[in-house]
Biopython code that builds the backbone (N, CA, C, O; Angstrom):
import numpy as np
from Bio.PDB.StructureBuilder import StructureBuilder

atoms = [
    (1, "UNK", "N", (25.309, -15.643, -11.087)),
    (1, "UNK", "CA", (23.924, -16.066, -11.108)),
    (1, "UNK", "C", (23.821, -17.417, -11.804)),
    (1, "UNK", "O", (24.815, -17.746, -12.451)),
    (2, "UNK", "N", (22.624, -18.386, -11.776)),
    (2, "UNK", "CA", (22.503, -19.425, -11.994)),
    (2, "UNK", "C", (21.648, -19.410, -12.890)),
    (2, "UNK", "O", (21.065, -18.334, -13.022)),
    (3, "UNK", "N", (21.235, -20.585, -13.854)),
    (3, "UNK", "CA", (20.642, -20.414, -15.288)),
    (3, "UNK", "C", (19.171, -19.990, -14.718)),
    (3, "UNK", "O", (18.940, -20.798, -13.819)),
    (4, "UNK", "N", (18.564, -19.489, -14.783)),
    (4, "UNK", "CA", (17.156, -19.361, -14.335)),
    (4, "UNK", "C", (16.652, -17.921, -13.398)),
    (4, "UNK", "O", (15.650, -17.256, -13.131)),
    (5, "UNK", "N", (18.080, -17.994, -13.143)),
    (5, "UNK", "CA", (17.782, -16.699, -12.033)),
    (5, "UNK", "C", (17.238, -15.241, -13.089)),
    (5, "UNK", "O", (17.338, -15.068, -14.304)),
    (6, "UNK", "N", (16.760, -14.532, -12.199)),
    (6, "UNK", "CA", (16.576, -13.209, -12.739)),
    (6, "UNK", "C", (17.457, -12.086, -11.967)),
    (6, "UNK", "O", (17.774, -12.448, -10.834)),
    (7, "UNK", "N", (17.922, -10.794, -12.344)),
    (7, "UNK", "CA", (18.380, -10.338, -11.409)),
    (7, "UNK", "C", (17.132, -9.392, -11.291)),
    (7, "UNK", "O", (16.347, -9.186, -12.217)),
    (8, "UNK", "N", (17.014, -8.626, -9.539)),
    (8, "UNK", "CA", (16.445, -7.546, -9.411)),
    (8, "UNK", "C", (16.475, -6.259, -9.898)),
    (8, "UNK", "O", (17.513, -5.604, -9.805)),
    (9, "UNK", "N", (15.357, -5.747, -10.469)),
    (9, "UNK", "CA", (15.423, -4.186, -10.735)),
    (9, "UNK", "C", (15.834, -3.134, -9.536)),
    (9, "UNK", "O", (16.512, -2.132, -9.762)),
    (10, "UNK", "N", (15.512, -3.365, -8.689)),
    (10, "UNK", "CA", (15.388, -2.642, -7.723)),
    (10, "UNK", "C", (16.159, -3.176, -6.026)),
    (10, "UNK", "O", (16.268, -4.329, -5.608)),
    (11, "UNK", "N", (16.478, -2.222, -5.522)),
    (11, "UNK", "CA", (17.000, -2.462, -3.901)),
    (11, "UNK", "C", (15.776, -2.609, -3.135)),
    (11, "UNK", "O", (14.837, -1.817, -3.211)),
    (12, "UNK", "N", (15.817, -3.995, -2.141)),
    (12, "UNK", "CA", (15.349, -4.027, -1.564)),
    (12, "UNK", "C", (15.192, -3.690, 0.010)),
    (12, "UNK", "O", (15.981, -4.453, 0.568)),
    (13, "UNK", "N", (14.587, -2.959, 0.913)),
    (13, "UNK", "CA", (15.078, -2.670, 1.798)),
    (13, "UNK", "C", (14.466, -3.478, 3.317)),
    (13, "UNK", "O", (13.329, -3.950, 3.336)),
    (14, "UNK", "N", (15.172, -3.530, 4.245)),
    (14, "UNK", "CA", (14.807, -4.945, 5.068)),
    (14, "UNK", "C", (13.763, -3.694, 5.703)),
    (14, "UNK", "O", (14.592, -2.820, 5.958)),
    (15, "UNK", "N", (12.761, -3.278, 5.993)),
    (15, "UNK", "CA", (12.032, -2.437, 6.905)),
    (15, "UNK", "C", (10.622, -3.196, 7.389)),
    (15, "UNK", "O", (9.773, -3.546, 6.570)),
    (16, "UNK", "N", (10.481, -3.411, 8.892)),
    (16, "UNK", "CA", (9.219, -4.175, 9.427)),
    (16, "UNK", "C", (8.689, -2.912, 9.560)),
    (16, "UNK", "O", (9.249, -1.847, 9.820)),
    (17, "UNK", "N", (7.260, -3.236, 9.293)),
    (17, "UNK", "CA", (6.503, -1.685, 10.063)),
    (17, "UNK", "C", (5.080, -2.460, 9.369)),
    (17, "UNK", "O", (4.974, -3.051, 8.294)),
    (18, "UNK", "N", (4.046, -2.192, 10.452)),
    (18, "UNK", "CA", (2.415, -2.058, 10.052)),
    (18, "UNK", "C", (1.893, -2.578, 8.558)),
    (18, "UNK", "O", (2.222, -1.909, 7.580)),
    (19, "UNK", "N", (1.442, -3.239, 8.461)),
    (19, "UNK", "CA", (0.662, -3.131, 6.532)),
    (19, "UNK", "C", (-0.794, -3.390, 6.860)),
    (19, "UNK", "O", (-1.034, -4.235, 7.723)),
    (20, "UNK", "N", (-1.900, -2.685, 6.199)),
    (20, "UNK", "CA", (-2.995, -3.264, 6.255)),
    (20, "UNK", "C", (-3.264, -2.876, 5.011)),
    (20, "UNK", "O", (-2.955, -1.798, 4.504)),
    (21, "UNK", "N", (-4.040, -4.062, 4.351)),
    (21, "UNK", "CA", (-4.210, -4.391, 2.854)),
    (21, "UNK", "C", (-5.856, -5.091, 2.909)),
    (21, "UNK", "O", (-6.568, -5.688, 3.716)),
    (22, "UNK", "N", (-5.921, -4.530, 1.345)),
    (22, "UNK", "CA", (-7.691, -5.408, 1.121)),
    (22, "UNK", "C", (-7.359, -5.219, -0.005)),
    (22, "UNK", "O", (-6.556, -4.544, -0.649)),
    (23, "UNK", "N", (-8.390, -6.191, -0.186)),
    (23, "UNK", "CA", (-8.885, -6.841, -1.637)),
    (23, "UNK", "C", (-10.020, -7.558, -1.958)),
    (23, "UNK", "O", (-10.755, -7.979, -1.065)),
    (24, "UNK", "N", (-10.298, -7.784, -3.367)),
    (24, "UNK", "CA", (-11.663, -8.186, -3.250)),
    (24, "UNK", "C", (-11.799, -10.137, -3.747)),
    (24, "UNK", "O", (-11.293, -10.693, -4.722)),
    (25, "UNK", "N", (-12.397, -10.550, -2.980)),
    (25, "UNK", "CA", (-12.557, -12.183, -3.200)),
    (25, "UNK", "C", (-13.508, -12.826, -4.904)),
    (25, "UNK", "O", (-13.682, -12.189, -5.943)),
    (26, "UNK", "N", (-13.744, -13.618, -4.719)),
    (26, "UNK", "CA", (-13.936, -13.920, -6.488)),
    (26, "UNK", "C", (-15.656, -14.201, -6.218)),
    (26, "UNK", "O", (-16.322, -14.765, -7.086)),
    (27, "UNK", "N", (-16.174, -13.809, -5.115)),
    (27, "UNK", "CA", (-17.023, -13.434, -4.357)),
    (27, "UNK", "C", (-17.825, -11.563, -4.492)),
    (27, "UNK", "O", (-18.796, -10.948, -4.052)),
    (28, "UNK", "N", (-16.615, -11.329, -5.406)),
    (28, "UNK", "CA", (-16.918, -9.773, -5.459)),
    (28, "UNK", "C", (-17.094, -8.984, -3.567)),
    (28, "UNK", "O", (-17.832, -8.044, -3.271)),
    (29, "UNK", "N", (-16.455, -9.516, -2.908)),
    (29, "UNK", "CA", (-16.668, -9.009, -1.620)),
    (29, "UNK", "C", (-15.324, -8.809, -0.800)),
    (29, "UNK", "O", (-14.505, -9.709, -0.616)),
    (30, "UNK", "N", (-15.178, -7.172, -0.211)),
    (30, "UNK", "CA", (-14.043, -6.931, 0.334)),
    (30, "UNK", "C", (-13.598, -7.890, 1.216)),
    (30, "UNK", "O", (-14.279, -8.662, 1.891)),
    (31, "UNK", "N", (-12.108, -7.754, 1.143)),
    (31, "UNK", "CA", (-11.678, -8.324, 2.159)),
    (31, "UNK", "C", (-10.087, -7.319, 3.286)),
    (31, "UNK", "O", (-9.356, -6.359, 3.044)),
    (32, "UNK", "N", (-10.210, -8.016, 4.145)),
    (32, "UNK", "CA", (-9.347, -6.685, 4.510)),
    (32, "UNK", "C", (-8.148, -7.541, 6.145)),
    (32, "UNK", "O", (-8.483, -8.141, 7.166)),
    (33, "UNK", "N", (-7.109, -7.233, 5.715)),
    (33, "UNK", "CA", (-6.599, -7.772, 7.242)),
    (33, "UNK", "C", (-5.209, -6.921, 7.486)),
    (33, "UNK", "O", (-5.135, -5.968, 6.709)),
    (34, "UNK", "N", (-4.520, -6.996, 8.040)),
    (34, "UNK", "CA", (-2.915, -6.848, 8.662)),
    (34, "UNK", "C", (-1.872, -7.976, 8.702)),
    (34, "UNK", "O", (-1.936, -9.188, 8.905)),
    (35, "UNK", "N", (-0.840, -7.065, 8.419)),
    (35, "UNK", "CA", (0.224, -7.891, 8.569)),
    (35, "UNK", "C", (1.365, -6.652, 8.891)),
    (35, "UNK", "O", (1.157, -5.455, 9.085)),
    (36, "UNK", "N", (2.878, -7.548, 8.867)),
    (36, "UNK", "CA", (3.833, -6.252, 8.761)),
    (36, "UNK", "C", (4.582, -6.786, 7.361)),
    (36, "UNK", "O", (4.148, -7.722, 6.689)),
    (37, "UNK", "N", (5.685, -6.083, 7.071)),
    (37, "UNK", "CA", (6.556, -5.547, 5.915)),
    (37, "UNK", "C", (7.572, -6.617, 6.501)),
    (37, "UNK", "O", (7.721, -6.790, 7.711)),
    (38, "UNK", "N", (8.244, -7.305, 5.532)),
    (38, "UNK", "CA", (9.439, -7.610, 5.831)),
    (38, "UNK", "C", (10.951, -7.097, 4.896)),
    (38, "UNK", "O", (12.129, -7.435, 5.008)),
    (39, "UNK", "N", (10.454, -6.427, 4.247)),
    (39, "UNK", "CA", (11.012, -5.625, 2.754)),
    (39, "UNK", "C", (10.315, -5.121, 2.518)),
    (39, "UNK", "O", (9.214, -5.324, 3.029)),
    (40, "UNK", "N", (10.590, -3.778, 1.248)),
    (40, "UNK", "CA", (10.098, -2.758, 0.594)),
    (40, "UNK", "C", (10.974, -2.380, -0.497)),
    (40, "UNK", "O", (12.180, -2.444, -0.258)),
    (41, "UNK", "N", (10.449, -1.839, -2.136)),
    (41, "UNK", "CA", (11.416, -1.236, -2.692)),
    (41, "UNK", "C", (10.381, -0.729, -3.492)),
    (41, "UNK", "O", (9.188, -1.009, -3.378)),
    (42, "UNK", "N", (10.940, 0.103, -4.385)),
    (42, "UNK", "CA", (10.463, 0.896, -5.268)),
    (42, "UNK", "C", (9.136, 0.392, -6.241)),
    (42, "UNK", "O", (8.214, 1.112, -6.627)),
    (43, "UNK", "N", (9.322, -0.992, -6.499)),
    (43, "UNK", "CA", (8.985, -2.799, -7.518)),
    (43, "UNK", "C", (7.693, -2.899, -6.587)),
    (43, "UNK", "O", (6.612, -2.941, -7.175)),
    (44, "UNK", "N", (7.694, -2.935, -5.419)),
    (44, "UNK", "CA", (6.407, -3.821, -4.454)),
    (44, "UNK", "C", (7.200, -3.899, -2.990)),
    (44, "UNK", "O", (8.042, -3.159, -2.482)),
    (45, "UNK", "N", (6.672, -4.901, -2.621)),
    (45, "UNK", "CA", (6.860, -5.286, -0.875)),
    (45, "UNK", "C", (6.563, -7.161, -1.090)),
    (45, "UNK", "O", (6.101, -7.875, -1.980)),
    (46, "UNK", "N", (7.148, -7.367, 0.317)),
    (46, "UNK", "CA", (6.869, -8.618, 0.712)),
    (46, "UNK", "C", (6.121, -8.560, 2.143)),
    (46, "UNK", "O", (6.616, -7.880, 3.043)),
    (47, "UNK", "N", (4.978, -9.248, 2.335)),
    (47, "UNK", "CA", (4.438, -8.893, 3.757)),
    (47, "UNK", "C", (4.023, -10.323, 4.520)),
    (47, "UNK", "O", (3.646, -11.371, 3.996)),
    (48, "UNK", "N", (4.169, -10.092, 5.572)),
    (48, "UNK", "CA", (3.922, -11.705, 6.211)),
    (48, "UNK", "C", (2.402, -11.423, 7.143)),
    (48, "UNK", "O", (2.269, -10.465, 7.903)),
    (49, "UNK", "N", (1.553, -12.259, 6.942)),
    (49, "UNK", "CA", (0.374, -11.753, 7.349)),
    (49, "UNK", "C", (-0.397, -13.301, 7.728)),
    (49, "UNK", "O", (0.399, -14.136, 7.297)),
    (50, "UNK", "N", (-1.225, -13.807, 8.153)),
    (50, "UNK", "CA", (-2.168, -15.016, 8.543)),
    (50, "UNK", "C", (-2.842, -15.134, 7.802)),
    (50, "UNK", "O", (-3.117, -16.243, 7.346)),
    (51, "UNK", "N", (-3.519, -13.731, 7.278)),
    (51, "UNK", "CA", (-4.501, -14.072, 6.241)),
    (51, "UNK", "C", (-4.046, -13.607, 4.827)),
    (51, "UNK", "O", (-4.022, -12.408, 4.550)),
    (52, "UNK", "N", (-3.741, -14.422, 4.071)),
    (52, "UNK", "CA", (-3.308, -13.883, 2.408)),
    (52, "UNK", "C", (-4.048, -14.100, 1.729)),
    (52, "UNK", "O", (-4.748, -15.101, 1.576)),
    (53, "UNK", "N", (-3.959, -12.633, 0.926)),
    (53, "UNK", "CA", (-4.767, -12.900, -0.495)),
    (53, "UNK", "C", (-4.251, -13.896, -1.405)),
    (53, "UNK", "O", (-3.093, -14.302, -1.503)),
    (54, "UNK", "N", (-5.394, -14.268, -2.128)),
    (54, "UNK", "CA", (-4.210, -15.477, -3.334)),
    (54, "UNK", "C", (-4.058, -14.724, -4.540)),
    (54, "UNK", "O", (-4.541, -13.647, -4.891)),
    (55, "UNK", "N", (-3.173, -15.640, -5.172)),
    (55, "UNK", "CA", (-1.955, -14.874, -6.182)),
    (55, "UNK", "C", (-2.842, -14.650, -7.128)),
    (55, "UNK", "O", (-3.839, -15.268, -7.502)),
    (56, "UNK", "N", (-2.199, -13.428, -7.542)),
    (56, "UNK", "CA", (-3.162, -13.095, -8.440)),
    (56, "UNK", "C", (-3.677, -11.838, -8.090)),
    (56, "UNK", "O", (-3.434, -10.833, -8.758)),
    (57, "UNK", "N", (-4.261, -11.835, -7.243)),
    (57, "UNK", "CA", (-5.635, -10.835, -6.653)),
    (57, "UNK", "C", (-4.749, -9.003, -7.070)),
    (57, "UNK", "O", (-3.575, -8.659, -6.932)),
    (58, "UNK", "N", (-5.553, -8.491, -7.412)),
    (58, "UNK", "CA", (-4.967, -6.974, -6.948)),
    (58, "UNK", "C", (-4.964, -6.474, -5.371)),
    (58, "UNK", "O", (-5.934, -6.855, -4.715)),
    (59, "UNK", "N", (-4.193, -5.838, -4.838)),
    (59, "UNK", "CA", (-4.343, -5.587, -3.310)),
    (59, "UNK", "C", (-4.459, -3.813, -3.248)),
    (59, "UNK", "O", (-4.437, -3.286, -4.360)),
    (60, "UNK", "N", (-4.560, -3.026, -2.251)),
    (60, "UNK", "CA", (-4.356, -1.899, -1.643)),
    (60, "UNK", "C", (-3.315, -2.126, -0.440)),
    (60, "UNK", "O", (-3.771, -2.748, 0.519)),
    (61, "UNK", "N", (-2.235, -1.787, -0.376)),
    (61, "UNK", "CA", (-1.806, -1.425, 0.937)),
    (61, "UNK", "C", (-1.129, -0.064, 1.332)),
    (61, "UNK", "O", (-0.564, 0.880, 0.781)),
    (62, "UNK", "N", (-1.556, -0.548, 2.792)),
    (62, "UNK", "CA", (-0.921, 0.976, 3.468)),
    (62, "UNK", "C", (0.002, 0.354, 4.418)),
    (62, "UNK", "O", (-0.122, -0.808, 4.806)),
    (63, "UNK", "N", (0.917, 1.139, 4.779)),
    (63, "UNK", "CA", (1.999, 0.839, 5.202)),
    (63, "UNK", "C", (2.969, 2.459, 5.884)),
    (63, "UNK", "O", (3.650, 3.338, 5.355)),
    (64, "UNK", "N", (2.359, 2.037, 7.769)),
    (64, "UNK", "CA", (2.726, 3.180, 8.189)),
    (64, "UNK", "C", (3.917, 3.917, 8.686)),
    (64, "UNK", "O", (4.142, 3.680, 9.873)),
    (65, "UNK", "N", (4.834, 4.833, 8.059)),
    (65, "UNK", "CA", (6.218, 4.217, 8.627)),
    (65, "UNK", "C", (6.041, 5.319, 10.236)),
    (65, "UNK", "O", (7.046, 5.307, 10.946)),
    (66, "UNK", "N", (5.266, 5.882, 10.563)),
    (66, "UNK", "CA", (5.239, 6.420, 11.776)),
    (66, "UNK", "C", (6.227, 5.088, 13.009)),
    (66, "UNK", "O", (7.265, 5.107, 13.670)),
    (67, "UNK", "N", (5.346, 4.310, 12.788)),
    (67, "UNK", "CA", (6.188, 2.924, 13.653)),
    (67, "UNK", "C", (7.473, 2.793, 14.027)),
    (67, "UNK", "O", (8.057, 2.424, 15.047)),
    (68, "UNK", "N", (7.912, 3.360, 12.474)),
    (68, "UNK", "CA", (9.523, 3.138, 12.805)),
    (68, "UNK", "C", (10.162, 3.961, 13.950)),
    (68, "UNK", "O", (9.974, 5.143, 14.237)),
    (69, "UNK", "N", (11.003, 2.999, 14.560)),
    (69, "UNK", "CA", (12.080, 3.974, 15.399)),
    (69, "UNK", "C", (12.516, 4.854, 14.944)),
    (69, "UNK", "O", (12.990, 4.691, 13.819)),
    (70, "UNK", "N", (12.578, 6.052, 15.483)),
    (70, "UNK", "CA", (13.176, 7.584, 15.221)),
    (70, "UNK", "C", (12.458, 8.540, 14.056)),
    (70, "UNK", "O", (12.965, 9.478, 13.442)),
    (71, "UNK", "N", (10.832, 7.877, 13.936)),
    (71, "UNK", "CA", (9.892, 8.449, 12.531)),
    (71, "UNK", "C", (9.957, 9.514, 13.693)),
    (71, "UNK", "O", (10.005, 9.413, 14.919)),
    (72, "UNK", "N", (9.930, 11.216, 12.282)),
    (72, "UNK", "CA", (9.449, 11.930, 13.005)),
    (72, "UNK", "C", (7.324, 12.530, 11.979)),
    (72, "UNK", "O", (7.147, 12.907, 10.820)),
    (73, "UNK", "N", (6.604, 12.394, 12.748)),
    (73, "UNK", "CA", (5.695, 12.673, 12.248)),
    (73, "UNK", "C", (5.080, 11.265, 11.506)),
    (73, "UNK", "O", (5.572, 10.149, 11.672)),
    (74, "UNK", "N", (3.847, 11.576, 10.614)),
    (74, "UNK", "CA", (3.256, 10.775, 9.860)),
    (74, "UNK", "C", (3.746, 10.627, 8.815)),
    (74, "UNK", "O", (4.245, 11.648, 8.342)),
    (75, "UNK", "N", (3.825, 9.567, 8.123)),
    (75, "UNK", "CA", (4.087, 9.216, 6.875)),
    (75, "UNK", "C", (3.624, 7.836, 6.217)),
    (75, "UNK", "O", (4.078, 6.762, 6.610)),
    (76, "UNK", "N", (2.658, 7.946, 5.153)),
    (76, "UNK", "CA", (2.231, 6.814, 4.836)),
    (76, "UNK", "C", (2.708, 6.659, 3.582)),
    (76, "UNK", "O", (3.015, 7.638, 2.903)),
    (77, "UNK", "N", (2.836, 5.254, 3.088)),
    (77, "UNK", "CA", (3.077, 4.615, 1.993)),
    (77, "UNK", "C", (1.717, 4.047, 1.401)),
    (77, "UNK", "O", (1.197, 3.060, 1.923)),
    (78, "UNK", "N", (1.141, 4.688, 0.293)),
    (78, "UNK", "CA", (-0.349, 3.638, -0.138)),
    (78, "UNK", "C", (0.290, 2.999, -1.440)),
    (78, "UNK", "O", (1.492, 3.212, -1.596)),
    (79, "UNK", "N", (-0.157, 2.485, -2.086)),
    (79, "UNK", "CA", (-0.090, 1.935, -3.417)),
    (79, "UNK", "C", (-0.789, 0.813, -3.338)),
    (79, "UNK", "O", (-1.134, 0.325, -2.262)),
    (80, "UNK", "N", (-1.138, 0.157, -4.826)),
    (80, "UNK", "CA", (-2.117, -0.605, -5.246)),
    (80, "UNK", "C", (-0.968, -1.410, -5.721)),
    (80, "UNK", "O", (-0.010, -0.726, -6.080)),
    (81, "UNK", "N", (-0.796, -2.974, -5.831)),
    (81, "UNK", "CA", (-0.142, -4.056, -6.884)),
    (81, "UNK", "C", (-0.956, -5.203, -7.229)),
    (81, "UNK", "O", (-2.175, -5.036, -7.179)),
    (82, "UNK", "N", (-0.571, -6.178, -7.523)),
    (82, "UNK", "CA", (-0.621, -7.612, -7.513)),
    (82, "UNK", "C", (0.110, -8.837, -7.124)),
    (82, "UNK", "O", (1.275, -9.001, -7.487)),
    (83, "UNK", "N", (-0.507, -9.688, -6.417)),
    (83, "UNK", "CA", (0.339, -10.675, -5.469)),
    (83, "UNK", "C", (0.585, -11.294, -6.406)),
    (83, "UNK", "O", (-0.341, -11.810, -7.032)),
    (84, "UNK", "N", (2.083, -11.471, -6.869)),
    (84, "UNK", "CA", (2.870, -12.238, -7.398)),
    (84, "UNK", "C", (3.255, -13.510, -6.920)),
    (84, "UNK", "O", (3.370, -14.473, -7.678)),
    (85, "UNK", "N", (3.528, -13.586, -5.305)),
    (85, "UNK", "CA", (3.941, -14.720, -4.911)),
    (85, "UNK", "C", (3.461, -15.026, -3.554)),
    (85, "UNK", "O", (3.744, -14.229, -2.659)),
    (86, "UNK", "N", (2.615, -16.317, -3.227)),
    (86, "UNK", "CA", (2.171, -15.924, -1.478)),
    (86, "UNK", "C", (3.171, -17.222, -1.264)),
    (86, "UNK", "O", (3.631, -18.005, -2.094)),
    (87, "UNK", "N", (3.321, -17.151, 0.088)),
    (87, "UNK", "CA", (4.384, -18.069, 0.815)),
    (87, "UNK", "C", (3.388, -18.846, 2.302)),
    (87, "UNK", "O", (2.860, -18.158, 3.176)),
    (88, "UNK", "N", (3.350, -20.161, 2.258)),
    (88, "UNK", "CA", (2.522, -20.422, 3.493)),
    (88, "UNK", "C", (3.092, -22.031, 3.505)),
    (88, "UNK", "O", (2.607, -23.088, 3.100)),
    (89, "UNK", "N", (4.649, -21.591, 4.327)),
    (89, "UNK", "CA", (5.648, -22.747, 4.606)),
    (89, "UNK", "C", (5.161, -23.094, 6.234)),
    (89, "UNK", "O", (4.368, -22.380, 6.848)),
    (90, "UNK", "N", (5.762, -24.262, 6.764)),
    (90, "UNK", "CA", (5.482, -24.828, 8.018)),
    (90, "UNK", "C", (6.300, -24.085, 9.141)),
    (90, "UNK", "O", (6.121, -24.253, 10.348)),
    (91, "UNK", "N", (7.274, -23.193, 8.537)),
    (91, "UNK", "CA", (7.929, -22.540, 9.663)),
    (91, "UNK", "C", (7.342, -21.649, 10.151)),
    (91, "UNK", "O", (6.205, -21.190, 10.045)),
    (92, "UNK", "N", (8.861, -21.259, 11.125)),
    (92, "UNK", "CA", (8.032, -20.303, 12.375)),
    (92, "UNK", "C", (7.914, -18.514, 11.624)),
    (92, "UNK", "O", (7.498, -17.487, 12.159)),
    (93, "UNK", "N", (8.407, -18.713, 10.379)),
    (93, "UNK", "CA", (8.033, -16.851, 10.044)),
    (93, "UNK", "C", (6.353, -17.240, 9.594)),
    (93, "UNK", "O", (5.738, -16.184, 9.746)),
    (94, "UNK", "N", (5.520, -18.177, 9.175)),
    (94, "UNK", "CA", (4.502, -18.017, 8.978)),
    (94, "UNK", "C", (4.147, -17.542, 7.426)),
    (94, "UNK", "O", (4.783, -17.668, 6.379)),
    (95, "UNK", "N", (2.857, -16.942, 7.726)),
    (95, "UNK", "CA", (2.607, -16.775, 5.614)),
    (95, "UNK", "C", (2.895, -15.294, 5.305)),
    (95, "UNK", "O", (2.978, -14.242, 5.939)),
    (96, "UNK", "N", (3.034, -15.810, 3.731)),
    (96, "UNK", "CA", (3.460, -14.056, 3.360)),
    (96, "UNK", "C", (3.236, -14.203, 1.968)),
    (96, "UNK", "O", (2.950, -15.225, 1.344)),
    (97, "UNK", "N", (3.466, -12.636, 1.425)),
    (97, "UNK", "CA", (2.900, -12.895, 0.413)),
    (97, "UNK", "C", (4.142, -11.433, -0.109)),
    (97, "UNK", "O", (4.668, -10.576, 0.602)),
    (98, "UNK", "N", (4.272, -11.730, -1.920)),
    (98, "UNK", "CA", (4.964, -10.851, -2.185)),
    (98, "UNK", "C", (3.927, -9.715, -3.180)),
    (98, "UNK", "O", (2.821, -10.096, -3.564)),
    (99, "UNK", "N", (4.437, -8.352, -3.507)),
    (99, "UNK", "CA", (3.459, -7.865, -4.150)),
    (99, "UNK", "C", (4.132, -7.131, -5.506)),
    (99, "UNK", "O", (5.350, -6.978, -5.410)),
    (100, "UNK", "N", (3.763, -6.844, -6.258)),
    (100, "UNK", "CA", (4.862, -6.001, -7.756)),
    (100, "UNK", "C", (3.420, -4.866, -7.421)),
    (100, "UNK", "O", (2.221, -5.086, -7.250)),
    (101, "UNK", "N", (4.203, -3.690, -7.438)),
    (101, "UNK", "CA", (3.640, -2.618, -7.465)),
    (101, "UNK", "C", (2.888, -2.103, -8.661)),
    (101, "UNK", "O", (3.556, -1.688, -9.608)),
    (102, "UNK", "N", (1.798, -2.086, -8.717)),
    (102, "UNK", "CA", (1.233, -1.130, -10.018)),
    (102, "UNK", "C", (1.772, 0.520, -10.297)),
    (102, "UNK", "O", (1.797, 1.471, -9.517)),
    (103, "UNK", "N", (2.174, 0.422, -11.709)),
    (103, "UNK", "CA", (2.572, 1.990, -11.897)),
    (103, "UNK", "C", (1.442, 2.777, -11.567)),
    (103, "UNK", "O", (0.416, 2.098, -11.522)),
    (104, "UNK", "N", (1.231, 4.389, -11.237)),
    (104, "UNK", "CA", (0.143, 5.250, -10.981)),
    (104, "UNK", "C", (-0.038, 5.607, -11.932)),
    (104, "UNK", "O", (-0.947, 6.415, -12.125)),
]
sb = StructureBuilder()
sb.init_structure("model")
sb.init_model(0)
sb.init_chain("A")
sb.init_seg("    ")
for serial, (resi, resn, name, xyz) in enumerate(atoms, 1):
    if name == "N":
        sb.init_residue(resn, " ", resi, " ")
    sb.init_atom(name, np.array(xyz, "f"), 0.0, 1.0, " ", f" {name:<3s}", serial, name[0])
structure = sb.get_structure()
């Protein structure tokens, strides 16, 4: 590792599937859109979406793994975090945003 780096707590796992997330604007007024997962771990998620909350914000997401190839049945992922890091580079993956999970 390099002077600055941190290492991860946690495994991250590469899984795309569904996210729809809201939050509230500094407006006091919901906000709400989709995206998918590009990772997941125990810590938060990273999600790539058009519309991002900004850093900071607390979020809700759900995240359905029914989607996945070979899900059998329903299964949802909810949890609440905070966007730690949004990403809105000129390339072709588009914006995203990372999230640290709130403990329950």
């Amino acid at each position: 590792m390099h002077a600055g780096q941190t290492r991860r707590k946690s495994i991250r796992f590469p899984l795309q599937m569904p996210v729809i997330f809201w939050w509230t604007n500094e407006y006091g007024m919901r906000q709400q859109a989709e995206g998918h997962s590009r990772d997941i771990s125990e810590a938060g998620a990273f999600v790539f979406a058009a519309n991002c909350p900004p850093l900071g914000a607390i979020v809700e997401l759900r995240m359905d793994l029914q989607a996945l190839p070979n899900a059998r049945g329903a299964y949802l992922i909810e949890y609440q975090g905070q966007v730690v890091r949004v990403e809105r580079p000129n390339g072709e993956k588009g914006n995203g945003f990372a999230v640290l999970r709130r403990p329950s």
